[in-house]
Each structure stands twice: as C-alpha cells, then as structure tokens.
C-alpha positions in Angstrom: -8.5 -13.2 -17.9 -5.5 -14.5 -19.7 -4.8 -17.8 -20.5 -3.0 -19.3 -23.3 0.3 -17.7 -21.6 3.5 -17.5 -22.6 5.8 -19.9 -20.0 9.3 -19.8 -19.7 10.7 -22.9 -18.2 13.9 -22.4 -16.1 17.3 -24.5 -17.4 18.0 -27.0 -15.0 14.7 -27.0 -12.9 12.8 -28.9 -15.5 9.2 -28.8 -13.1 9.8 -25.0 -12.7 8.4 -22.9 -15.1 7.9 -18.5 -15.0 4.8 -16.7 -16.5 7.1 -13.6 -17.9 5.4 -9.9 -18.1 6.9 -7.8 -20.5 10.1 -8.2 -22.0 10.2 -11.3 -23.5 6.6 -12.5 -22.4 3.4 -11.2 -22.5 2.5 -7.2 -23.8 2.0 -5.5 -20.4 -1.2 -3.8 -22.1 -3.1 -6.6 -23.3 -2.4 -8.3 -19.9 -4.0 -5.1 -18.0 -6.8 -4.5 -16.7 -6.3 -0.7 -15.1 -3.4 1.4 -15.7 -3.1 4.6 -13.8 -0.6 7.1 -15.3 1.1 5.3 -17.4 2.6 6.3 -20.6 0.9 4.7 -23.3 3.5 5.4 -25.9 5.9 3.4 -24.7 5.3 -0.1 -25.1 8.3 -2.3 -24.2 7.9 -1.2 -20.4 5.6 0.4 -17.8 6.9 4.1 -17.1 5.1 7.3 -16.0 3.7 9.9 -18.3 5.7 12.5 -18.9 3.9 16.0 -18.8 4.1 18.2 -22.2 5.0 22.2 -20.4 3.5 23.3 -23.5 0.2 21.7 -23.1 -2.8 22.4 -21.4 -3.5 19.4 -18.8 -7.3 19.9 -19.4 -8.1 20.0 -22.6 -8.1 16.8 -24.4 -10.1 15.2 -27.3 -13.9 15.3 -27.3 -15.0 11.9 -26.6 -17.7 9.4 -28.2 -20.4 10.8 -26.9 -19.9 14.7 -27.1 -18.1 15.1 -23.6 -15.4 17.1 -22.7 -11.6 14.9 -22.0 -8.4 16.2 -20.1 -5.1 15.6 -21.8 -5.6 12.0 -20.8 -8.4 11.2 -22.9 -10.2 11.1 -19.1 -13.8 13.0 -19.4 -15.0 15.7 -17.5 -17.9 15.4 -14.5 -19.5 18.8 -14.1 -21.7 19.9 -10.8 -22.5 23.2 -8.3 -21.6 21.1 -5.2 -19.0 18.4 -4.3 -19.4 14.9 -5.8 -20.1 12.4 -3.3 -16.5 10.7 -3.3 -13.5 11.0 -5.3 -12.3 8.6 -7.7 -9.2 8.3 -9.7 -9.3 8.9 -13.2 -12.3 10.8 -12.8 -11.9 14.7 -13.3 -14.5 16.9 -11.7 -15.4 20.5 -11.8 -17.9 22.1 -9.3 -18.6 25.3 -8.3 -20.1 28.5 -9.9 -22.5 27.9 -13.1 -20.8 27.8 -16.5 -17.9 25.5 -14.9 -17.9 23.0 -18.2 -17.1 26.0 -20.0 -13.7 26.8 -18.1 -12.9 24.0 -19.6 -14.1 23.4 -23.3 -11.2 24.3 -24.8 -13.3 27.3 -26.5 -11.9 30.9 -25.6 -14.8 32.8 -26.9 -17.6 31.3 -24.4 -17.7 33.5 -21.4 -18.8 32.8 -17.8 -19.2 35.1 -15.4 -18.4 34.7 -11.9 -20.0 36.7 -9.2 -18.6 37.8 -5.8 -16.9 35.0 -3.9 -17.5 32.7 -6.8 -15.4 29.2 -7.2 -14.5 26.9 -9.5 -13.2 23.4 -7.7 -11.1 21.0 -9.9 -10.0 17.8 -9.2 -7.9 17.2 -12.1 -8.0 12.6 -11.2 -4.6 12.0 -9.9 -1.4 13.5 -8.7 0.4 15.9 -11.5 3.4 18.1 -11.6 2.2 21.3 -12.0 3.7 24.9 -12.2 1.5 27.1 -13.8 -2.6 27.6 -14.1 -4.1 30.6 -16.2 -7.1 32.0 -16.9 -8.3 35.1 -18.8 -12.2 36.4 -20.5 -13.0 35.9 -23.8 -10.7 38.3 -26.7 -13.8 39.3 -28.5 -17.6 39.9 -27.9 -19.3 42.7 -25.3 -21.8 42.2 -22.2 -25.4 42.1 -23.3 -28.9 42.1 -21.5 -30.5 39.3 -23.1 -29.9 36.3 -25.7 -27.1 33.3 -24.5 -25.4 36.4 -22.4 -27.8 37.4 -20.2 -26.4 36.3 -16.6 -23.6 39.0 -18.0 -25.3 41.8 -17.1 -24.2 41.0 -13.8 -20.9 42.4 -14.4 -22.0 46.3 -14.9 -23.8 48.1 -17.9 -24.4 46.3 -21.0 -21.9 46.9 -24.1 -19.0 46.5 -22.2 -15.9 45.1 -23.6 -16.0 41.3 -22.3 -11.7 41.1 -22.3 -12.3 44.3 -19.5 -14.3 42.6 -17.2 -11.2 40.1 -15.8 -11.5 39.6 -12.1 -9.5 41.8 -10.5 -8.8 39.6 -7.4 -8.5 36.1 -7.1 -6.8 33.1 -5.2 -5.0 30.2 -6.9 -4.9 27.5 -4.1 -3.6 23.5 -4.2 -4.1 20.4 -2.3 -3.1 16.8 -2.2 -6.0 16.2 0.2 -9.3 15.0 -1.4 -10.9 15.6 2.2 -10.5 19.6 1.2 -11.6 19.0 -2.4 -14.9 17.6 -0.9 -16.0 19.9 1.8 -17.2 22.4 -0.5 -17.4 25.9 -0.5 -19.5 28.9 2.0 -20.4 31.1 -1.1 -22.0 34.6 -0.4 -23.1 37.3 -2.6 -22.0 40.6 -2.6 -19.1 42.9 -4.2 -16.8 43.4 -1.1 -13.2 41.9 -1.2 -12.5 41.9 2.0 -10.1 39.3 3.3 -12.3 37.1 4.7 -13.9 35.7 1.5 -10.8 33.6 1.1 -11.9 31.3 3.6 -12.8 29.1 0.7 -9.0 28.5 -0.6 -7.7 25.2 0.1 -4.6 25.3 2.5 -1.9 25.5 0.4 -2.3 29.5 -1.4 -0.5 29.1 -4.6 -1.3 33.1 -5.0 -3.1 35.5 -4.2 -3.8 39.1 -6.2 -6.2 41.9 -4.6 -4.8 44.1 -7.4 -4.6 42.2 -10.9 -4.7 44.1 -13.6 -4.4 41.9 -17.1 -6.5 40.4 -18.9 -4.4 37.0 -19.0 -4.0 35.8 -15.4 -0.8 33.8 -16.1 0.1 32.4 -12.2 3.3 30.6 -12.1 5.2 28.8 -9.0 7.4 25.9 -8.2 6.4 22.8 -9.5 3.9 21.1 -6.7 2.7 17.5 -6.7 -1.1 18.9 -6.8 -4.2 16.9 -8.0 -6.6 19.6 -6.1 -7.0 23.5 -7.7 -9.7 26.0 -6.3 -10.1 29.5 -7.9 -11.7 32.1 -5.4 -13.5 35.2 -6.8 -13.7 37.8 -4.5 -15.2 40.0 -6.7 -17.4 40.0 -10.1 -16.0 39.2 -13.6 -15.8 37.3 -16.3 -13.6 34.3 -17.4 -13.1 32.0 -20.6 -10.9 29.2 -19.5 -9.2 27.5 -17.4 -5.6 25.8 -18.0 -3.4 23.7 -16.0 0.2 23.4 -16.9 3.1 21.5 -15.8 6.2 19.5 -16.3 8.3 16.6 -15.6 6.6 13.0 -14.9 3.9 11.9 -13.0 4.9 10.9 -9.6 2.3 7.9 -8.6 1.2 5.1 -10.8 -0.4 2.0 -11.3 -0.9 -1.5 -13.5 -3.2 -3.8 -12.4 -3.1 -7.3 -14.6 -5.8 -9.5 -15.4 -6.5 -12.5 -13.8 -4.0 -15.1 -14.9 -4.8 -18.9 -15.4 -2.3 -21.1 -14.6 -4.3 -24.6 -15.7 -4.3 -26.0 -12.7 -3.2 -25.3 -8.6 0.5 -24.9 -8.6 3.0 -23.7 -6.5 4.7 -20.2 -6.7 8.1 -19.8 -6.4 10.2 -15.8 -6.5 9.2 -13.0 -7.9 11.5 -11.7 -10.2 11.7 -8.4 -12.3 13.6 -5.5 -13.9 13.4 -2.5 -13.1 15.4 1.2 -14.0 15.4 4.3 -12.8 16.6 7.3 -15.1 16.6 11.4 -14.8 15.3 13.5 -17.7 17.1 16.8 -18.4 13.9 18.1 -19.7 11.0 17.1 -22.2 12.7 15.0 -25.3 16.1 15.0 -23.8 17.5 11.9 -23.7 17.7 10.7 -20.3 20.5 9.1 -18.4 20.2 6.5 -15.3 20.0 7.9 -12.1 19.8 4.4 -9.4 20.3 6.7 -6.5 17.3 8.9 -7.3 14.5 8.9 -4.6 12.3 6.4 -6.9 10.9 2.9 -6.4 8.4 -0.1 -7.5 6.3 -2.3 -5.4 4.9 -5.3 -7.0 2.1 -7.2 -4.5 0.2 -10.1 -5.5 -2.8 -12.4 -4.8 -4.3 -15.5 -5.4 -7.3 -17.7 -5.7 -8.6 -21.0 -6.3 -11.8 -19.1 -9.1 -11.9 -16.6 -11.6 -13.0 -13.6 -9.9 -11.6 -12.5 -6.5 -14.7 -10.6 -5.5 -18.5 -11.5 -5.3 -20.7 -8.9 -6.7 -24.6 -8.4 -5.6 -27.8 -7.2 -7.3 -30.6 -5.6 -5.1 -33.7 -7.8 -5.1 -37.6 -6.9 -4.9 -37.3 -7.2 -1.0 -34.3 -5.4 -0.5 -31.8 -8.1 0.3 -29.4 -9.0 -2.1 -28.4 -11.6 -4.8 -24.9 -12.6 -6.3 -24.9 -12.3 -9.7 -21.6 -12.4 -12.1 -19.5 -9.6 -12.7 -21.3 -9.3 -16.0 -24.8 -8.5 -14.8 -23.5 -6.1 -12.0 -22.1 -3.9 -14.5 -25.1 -3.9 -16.7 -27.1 -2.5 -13.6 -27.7 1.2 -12.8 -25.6 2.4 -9.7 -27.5 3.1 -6.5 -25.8 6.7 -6.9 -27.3 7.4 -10.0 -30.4 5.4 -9.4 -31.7 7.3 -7.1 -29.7 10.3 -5.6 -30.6 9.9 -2.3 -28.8 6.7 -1.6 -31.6 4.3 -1.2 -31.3 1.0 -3.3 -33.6 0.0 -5.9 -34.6 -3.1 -6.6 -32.0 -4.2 -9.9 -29.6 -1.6 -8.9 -26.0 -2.4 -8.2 -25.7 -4.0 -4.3 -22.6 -4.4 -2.7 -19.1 -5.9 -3.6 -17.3 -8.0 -1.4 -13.5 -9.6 -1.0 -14.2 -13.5 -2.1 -11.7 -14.0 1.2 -12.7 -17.8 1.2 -11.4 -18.4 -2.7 -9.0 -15.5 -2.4 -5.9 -14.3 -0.8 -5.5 -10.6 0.7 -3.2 -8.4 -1.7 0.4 -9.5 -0.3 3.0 -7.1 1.4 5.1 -5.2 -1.2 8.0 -7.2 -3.3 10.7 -4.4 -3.1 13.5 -6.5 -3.9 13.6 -8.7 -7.1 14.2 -12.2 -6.2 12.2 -12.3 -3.0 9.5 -15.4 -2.2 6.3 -14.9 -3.1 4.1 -14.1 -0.3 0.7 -15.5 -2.2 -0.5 -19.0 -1.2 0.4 -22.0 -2.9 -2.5 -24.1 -4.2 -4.5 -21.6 -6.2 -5.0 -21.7 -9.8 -5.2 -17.8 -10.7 -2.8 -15.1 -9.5 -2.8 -11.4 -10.2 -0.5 -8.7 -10.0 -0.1 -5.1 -9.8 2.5 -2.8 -10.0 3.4 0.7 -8.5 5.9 3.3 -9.4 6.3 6.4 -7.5 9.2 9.1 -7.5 9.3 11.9 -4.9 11.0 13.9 -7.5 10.1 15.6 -10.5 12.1 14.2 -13.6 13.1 10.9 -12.1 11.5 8.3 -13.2 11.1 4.4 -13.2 11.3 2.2 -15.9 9.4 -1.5 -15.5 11.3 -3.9 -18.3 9.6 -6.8 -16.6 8.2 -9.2 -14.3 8.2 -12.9 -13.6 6.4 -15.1 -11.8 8.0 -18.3 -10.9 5.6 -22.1 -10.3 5.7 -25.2 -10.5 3.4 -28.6 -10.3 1.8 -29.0 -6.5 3.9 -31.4 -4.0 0.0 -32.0 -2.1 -3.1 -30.8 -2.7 -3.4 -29.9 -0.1 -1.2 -29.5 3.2 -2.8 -27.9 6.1 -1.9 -27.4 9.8 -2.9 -26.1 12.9 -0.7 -24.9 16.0 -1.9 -25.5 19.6 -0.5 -25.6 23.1 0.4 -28.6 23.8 -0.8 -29.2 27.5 -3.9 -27.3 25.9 -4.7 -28.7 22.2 -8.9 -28.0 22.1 -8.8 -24.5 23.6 -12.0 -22.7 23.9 -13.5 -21.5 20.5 -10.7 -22.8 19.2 -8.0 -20.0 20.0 -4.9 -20.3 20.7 -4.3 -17.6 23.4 -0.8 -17.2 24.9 1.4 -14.7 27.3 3.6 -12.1 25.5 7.1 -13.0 26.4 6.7 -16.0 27.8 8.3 -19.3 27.1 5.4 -21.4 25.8 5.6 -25.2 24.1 3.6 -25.3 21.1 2.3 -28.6 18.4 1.9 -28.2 14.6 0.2 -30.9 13.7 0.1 -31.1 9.3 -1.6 -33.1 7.1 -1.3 -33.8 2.8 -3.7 -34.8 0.9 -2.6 -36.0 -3.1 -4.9 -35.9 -5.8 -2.9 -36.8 -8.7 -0.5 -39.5 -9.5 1.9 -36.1 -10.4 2.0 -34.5 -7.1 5.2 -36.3 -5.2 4.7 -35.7 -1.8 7.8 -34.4 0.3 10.4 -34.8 2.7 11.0 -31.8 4.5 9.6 -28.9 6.5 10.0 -25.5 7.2 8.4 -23.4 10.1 8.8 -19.5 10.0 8.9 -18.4 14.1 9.5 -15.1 15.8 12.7 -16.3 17.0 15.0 -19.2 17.7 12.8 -22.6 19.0 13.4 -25.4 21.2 13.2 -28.0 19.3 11.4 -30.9 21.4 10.0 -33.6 19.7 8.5 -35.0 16.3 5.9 -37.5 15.4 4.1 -39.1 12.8 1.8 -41.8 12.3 -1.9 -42.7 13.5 -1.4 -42.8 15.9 1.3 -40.3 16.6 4.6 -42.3 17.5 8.1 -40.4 18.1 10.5 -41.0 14.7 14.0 -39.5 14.9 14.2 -37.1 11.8 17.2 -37.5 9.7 18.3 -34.3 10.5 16.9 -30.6 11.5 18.0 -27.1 11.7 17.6 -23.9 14.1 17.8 -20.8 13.2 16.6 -16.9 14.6 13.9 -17.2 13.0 13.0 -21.0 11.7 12.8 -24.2 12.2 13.4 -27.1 9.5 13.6 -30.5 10.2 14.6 -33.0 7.5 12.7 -36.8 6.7 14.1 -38.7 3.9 13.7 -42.0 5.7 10.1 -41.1 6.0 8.7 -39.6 3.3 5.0 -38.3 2.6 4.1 -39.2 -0.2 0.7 -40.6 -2.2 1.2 -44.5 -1.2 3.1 -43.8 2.1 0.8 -40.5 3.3 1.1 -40.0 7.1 0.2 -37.0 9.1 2.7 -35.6 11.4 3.5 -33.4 14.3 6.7 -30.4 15.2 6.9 -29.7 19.3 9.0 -27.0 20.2 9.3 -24.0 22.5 9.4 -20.8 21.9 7.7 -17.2 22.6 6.0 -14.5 21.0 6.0 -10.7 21.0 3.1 -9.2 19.3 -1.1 -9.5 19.3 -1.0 -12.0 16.3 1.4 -14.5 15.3 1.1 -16.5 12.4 3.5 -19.7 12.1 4.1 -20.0 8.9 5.4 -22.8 6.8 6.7 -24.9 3.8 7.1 -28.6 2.7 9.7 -29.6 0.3 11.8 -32.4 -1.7 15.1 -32.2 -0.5 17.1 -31.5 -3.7 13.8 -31.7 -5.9 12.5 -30.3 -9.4 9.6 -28.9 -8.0 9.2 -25.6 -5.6 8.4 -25.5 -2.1 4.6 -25.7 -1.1 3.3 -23.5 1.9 1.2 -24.2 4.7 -2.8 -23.4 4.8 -4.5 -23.4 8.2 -7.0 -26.1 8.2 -8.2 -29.2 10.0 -5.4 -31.4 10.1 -6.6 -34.0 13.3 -9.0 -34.4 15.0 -6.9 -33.9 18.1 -6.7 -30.8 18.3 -9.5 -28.0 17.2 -8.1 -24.6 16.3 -7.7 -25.4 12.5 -5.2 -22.3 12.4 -1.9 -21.2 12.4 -2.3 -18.1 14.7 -1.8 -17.6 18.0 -2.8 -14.4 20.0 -2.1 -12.5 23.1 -4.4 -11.1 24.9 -4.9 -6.9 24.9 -5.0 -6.2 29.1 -1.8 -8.3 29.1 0.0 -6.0 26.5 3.5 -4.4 28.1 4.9 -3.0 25.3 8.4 -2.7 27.2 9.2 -5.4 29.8 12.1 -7.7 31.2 14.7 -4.6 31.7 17.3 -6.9 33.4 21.2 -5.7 33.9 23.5 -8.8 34.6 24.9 -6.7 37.5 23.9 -4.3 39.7 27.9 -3.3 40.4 30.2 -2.6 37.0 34.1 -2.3 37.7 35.4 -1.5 34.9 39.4 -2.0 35.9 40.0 -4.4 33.3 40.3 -7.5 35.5 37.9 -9.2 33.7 35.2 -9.3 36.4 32.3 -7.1 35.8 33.8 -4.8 33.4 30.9 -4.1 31.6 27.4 -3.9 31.8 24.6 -5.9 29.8 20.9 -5.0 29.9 18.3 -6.8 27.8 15.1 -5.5 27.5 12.0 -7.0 25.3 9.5 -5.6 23.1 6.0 -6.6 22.7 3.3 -5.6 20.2 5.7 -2.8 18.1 6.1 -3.1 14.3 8.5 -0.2 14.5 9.2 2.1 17.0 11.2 4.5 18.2 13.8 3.3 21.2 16.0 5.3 23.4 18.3 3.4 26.0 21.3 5.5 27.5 22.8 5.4 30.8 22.6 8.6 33.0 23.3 10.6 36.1 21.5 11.3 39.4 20.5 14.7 38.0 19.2 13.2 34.5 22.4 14.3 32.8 22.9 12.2 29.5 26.0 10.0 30.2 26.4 7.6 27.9 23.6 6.9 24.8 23.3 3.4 23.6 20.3 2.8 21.7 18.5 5.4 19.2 16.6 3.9 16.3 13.3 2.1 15.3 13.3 -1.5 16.6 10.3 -3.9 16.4 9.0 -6.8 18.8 12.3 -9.0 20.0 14.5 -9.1 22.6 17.3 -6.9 23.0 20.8 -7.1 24.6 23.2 -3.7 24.6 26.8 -2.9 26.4 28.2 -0.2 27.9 32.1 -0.2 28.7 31.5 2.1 31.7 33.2 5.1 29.9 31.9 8.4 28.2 33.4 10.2 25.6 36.5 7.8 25.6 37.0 8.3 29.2 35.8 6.1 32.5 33.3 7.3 34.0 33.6 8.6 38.2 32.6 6.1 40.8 29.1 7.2 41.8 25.4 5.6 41.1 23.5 6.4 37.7 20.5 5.3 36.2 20.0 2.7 32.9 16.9 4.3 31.3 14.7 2.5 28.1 12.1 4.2 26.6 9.4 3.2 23.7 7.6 5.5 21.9 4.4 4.4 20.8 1.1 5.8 19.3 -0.7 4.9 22.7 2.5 7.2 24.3 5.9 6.3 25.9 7.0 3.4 27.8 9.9 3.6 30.2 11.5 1.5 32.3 14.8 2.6 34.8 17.2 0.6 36.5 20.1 2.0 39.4 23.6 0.3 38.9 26.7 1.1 40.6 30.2 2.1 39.4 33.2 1.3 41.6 37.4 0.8 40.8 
C-alpha cells in the first residue's frame, strides 16, 4: 500500500489536489503490484516488451532455486497431462517424458519421442511469434543402458543421435487456453498415417510428412500465439525447443497498489498521457504513429479499507475463517494440498470481492479527462492500466496518470428513488414498465462529520433521457421550496439551491419529483451534489436509507423480464405522404423505441409490395432510446410512384430479430 504520496495541488482550485503516476509523481514500479508484459527497461513510462528476433523466448536465467525461466525471468511448470487451469505468467510444458529438457537450454540432453508423441507449451501470455525450431543433440549415439536407456526405442543401439530427427511432425498455435487444456489422445505405434494429427491445435503452423534435416527450422508470419503443440507421428529424438519472434507484445497490464489517500475524499477526472509510436524494427528509433490500431484503458476502484478482498482459511470442521491476506498466503493451496481438490483443514479457502467496503472495477477511461466512475467517500483507490495493439510494431507509450480529489462536501449523501404513488414497494424494488411515462421521488440525505466538510448547494441527477421536472422539497417534514434555478437536459437533471443550502448547521433532507421513462432491465439514477462555484469537487450519490418514507434504500429501478419488447411504439405521423411540396404531409416521420439493447444492430427502410428495397434509412448499432427518422418520399433523387409500400424496423439481437412493419400510402 502506498502512502506518503506525492500530491500535486491544481493552481486555482486550492481544495483540489492530483495523486500523479509517473512522470512527475510517483515511479510506476514501486507503486505496482502486478505488471504483465511490460518492459522493465524503460522506466519513465509503461510500454510493452519488445521481442529480441535473435533470442530464444524460452530460455531464460536459472532461477533461485535451480528451476528453469523463459526469457522473462518466468519459471517453467513441467507435467504428462494438462494443468488444472491456466494462469498468466505461468509457463507450462506437458506432454511426452523428458519435456523440461526441451527446454533447459542444454543441446546435448536428448529426449526421445515415440509415435504420436507431444509436447504442449503454454508460453504465459500472448507473444509475436514467427519462428519455433527444434533439432537432436550434435554429438553422442543411442545406447541400451545408463541415463539413455528409453533411447533404444529409436532403433539399434550406436546410432548417431543427430540421425534420429523425427521425420514428421506438426507445428500448431492457438490463442485459446480451452485447446491448451484438453489434452492430447496419445497412441503407440510407428504409423504416420494422417489421422495422428488429431492432436494439433486448430491453427497448423506446418506440417512435414517428409523432413529431412537435422535442424527443424519452421518459419511463418508473425501470429499473436501464446499456445504451441508439437505432434510426433513417428519415433525420434529431439534436444530443444525454441520459440522466436519479433516486434512487441500486443496485451499488457499494471496493476498499482492500494493507494491511501488519509482520509474519505472525493475524486474528480482522470487524467493521463499517453503515445503511440511504430518501430521500424528492433533498436530503430521509432517515430509516432497516433493513427495506429493501439489503445489504453485505465479502470479504477475504490474502498473505504485496505484490502478490497476477504481471504479464508479452512477450519478443523470444514467451514471457513477470514484471516488477513498475510496468513492466506502462508497456507498451502488446496491444489497442491491435496490433488484431488478436497480442502484440508489450514489450507487456503476461498477469496471473495469485499463488495460492502469496495467498489466493482469501473468501465474503461478511454479518453483522458473523463469523470471518474469510482465512488466518492472512500479512502483507498486503485488503478490499473492496459495497453494493447492489434499490430505488430505499434506500440503505446504510458507517460502518466493522474488522479484528481479533493476534501468530502458530506460524509455521507445517500438516496433512494421510488414511485411516487408507490414509495414502500414490496421487498423494496422499485419495478416499472419499459417505455412508459412513470413519476419518480429521490429523496437524499447528508450527513457531516467534520467542521471541514461544507455541505452544498446543488444537484445533479444522471437519467436515461430528458425529465419532467415536477416538484422539489425539503424539510421535515417535506414542504415545497422554489429552487433558485434548475436545468434539463437529454440526459440530466440539475436543480440549483443557494437560498437553501445543506450544510453542517442548516442540514435538511430533501426530495427531486419528476417524470420520465426507462428503456433497459436496470437503471441506475445516478447523482452529484455540489458548491456552485466552489473549491472543492462534486460528491456522488450512494444508495442508502435516506427516510423513513420510503423503503428501497437504492437507486435502481427494474423492469420486469415477461414485459421485455425489445422493439415497440413503431408510430408514422401519417398514414398518407404527398410529397408535392405544399407543405402538407410532405414527409414521413416514424419513431420507434428500443428497450433492453446496449448495442444493436438496426435496419429501418421503406419498401415495396414485393419486398423490394426502396428507400434505406437506418443501418447502424443503436442502444435503448427512442428514435425519430424521415423519409422525403423519393429514392435515388427521384419521387417515388403513387402506390402503397411498407415502413419496416428490425433489431437484431442475441435472443434473434425483432420486426415491426407499417403500410403508408403515397399520393400527388
């Protein structure tokens, strides 16, 4: 955990302050707690590794206690079958006997392989790779006893071991760790017939039925690839094992420590610096590329302790006890405890989210600049940072990162939303038609616990679309006060209260009613107080207990499923268009609304009688909203004949297409 940080108050906003990553703050690695792929070289940023072509991905240095590394100082797990899951950062090999020794770096230990033998490698995490070779031993012949024994397999003793190369083989690839862990249907045998090879993995890098060097050199286009399976369909012998590649890696990660921020505060924008370059090639110097296909997402989270998850030790009886995050790591894993699975009393239990001290992991920051989507209140916040490139030598370059806060308005300000004809629903949900104009309270309420926090007058609600704004209260009881001001937009609602405050001596709770509707399963009203023109940042809204009158303590409201019409509300302002330019009925309008889509994909054209394309007005991904389009009444700059057609909307889904079609008219 880092405390003790380096803050960078912002000129003019004297209560604002920004805990800086990076450039001009704190060293990204000493503020880490997990990198993936990262170059550890360069210090002043966060940027992929960049993959040596001369260098052989999976050899590294031995580590502390005798093991074998890859090139990234990650050691090697060894075993005939599959591992039980796959893990990044954690190379495997399994397969044939003698699979550490593919792998030792030592080109004079031999292994053979027998008919329809395999060697599985997951090499930990996505790499760029173009080449993987294998070859026997130089020097040395096959005996029929001493550390060579199994090699008599091969044929008759004495033979040259840099002869007895396999003389067919597959090279296959795969991104898909579900491949890497179904294992392999061995069988014994010399044959090479075809239909030992149902062991590759999809993607055949090559295949030989006829090789015939010693050195197995097998080159191809560069392939994101973190899977490789070598299939033997006959008997030989083989040394090693190298991977090659080039360019930079195309997925990584940097996961920061838990940052202390002294006391609950209030987080402002998320800003950060970030460059993309192209490499000509290993030690060129590269040049910025901004249009390359490469990006960053930064998420976030916060909490209210110092660890975001609750870790459990196995107890005499089987149940399970919390113990720190300390302890749990001291204690065996139930994977290597036992084998089978069954927990032992002191093992390590389970791990669980701390959801009621912690936030979820927030949507992606794409954009520097953008709010932060972690709630306000907490103490601690983490971050974590990913760079990927869908291209081989482009790259992103991470300067920096900032986190804006500031001193709490509250502490804290909850609310909860209900209908208001209905404000204790039962079990306390708020359940309400798709579509449908509904009238909705949010009752909030502050709390202050220091002379510091300054209360606020103004608020802020998030909703799906434009409201109705209706009514607001405040008091106990509730009286009607006529704000100072308030605003409407598409998508909030902010009213403005200078004339009555909330703040520590004068702390009233108060009420928003408004109308509006909703188009998905879920809807969370979000909010914000704030000072108008203050030092400090906005504060969000938790969902709590904020009256007694009304019992949802939550800012959701849901639809129910069996009501879901994912497409509904197709409505044409006329059934007749004459489009003569008299100003009556020229055009047509149709609005249609969409329920329950994040994104899908929306066709609306007009048509003929015999389902002839006309006219298209609508083809792209649209989400849950109402829509209005126009058509003129021509096609391909032309009017149309007089005649009937048919207005036709169509959503496609995952649970399949929606339609909905509509007759109009055309006359002159």
């Amino acid at each position: 955990m880092v405390t003790g940080m380096l803050l960078v108050p912002i000129v003019g906003d004297t209560q604002v302050s920004r805990l800086v990553i990076g450039q001009g703050g704190l060293d990204w690695r000493e503020s880490a707690i997990e990198t993936v792929g990262i170059d550890s070289s360069v210090t002043e940023s966060l940027q992929p590794y960049e993959i040596d072509p001369a260098a052989n991905i999976a050899v590294g240095p031995v580590n502390k206690s005798g093991g074998f590394t890859n090139i990234f100082g990650l050691s090697w797990n060894i075993s005939f079958n599959p591992p039980p899951f796959v893990e990044e950062k954690k190379p495997w090999i399994y397969g044939s006997r003698g699979q550490i020794l593919t792998i030792d770096g030592d080109g004079t230990q031999p292994t053979d392989v027998a008919a329809v033998d395999t060697y599985s490698f997951d090499l930990g995490f996505l790499l760029p790779l173009n080449r993987v070779v294998f070859f026997p031993p130089e020097t040395g012949r096959t005996t029929s006893s001493g550390g060579n024994a199994s090699l008599t397999r091969v044929g008759t003793t004495g033979l040259l071991l840099k002869d007895q190369y396999p003389r067919q083989y597959t090279v296959s690839g795969s991104t898909n760790e579900r491949e890497f862990l179904r294992g392999t249907s061995g069988g014994g045998g010399a044959r090479g017939d075809l239909r030992r090879f149902a062991n590759d993995f999809d993607f055949i890098v090559n295949r030989n039925l006829n090789h015939s060097k010693r050195i197995a050199d097998v080159r191809f286009d560069t392939e994101f690839l973190r899977f490789v399976r070598l299939t033997f369909p006959l008997t030989g012998i083989i040394a090693e094992v190298e991977f090659y590649g080039e360019g930079f890696l195309p997925q990584t990660r940097w996961v920061s420590q838990l940052f202390d921020m002294g006391e609950p505060v209030n987080f402002g924008r998320l800003h950060y610096d970030f460059e993309v370059y192209r490499s000509p090639g290993l030690g060129l110097e590269p040049e910025l590329d901004p249009h390359a296909d490469v990006r960053v997402e930064i998420e976030l989270r916060s909490g209210r302790d110092d660890s975001p998850q609750i870790h459990h030790i196995v107890t005499e009886i089987g149940t399970e006890d919390v113990v720190n995050e300390k302890d749990y790591n001291r204690a065996p894993s139930t994977y290597l405890g036992s084998g089978s699975g069954i927990a032992i009393p002191g093992q390590q239990g389970s791990i669980l989210d701390d959801v009621e001290n912690w936030s979820f992991w927030s949507a992606p920051h794409t954009s520097s600049g953008e709010e932060i989507r972690s709630p306000d209140g907490r103490q601690f916040v983490q971050a974590r940072a990913f760079i990927t490139s869908t291209e081989v030598f482009a790259y992103g370059r991470l300067n920096s990162l900032s986190i804006e806060f500031s001193p709490l308005l509250a502490d804290p300000v909850v609310a909860e939303v209900a209908l208001l004809d209905e404000p204790q629903p039962e079990d306390g949900v708020v359940e309400v038609p798709l579509g449908e104009p509904v009238n909705l309270t949010y009752d909030v309420r502050a709390d202050f616990t220091s002379n510091a926090q300054v209360g606020f007058n103004a608020i802020r609600l998030r909703t799906p679309e434009a409201v109705e704004f209706q009514r607001f209260e405040m008091g106990e009881p509730l009286a009607g006060v006529e704000p100072d001001s308030f605003v409407v937009n598409d998508g909030s609602l902010v009213v403005f209260f200078p004339s009555n405050p909330v703040q520590p001596a004068t702390n009233t709770p108060l009420r928003l009613t408004f109308g509006t509707r909703v188009f998905n399963f879920t809807t969370e009203f979000e909010g914000e107080v704030f000072q108008i023109g203050g030092e400090n940042l906005p504060q969000s809204i938790d969902g709590g207990d904020a009256t007694p009158l009304v019992s949802t303590n939550d800012l959701r409201v849901f639809a129910p499923l069996h009501r879901l019409e994912v497409l509904s509300d197709l409505e044409l302002n006329s059934q007749v268009v004459t489009p003569n330019g008299d100003g009556m009925h020229d055009g047509l309008l149709l609005s249609y609304t969409l329920h329950g889509v994040s994104s899908a994909d929306v066709e609306a054209g007009v048509y003929d009688l015999a389902g002839r394309l006309v006219r298209r007005l609508v083809s792209e991904l649209q989400g849950e909203g109402r829509y209005t389009e126009r058509w003129d009444g021509q096609t391909q700059g032309r009017q149309v004949p007089p005649g009937t057609y048919l207005v036709r909307v169509a959503v496609k889904t995952d649970l399949g297409t929606f339609e909905k079609i509509r007759t109009i008219a055309i006359a002159y």
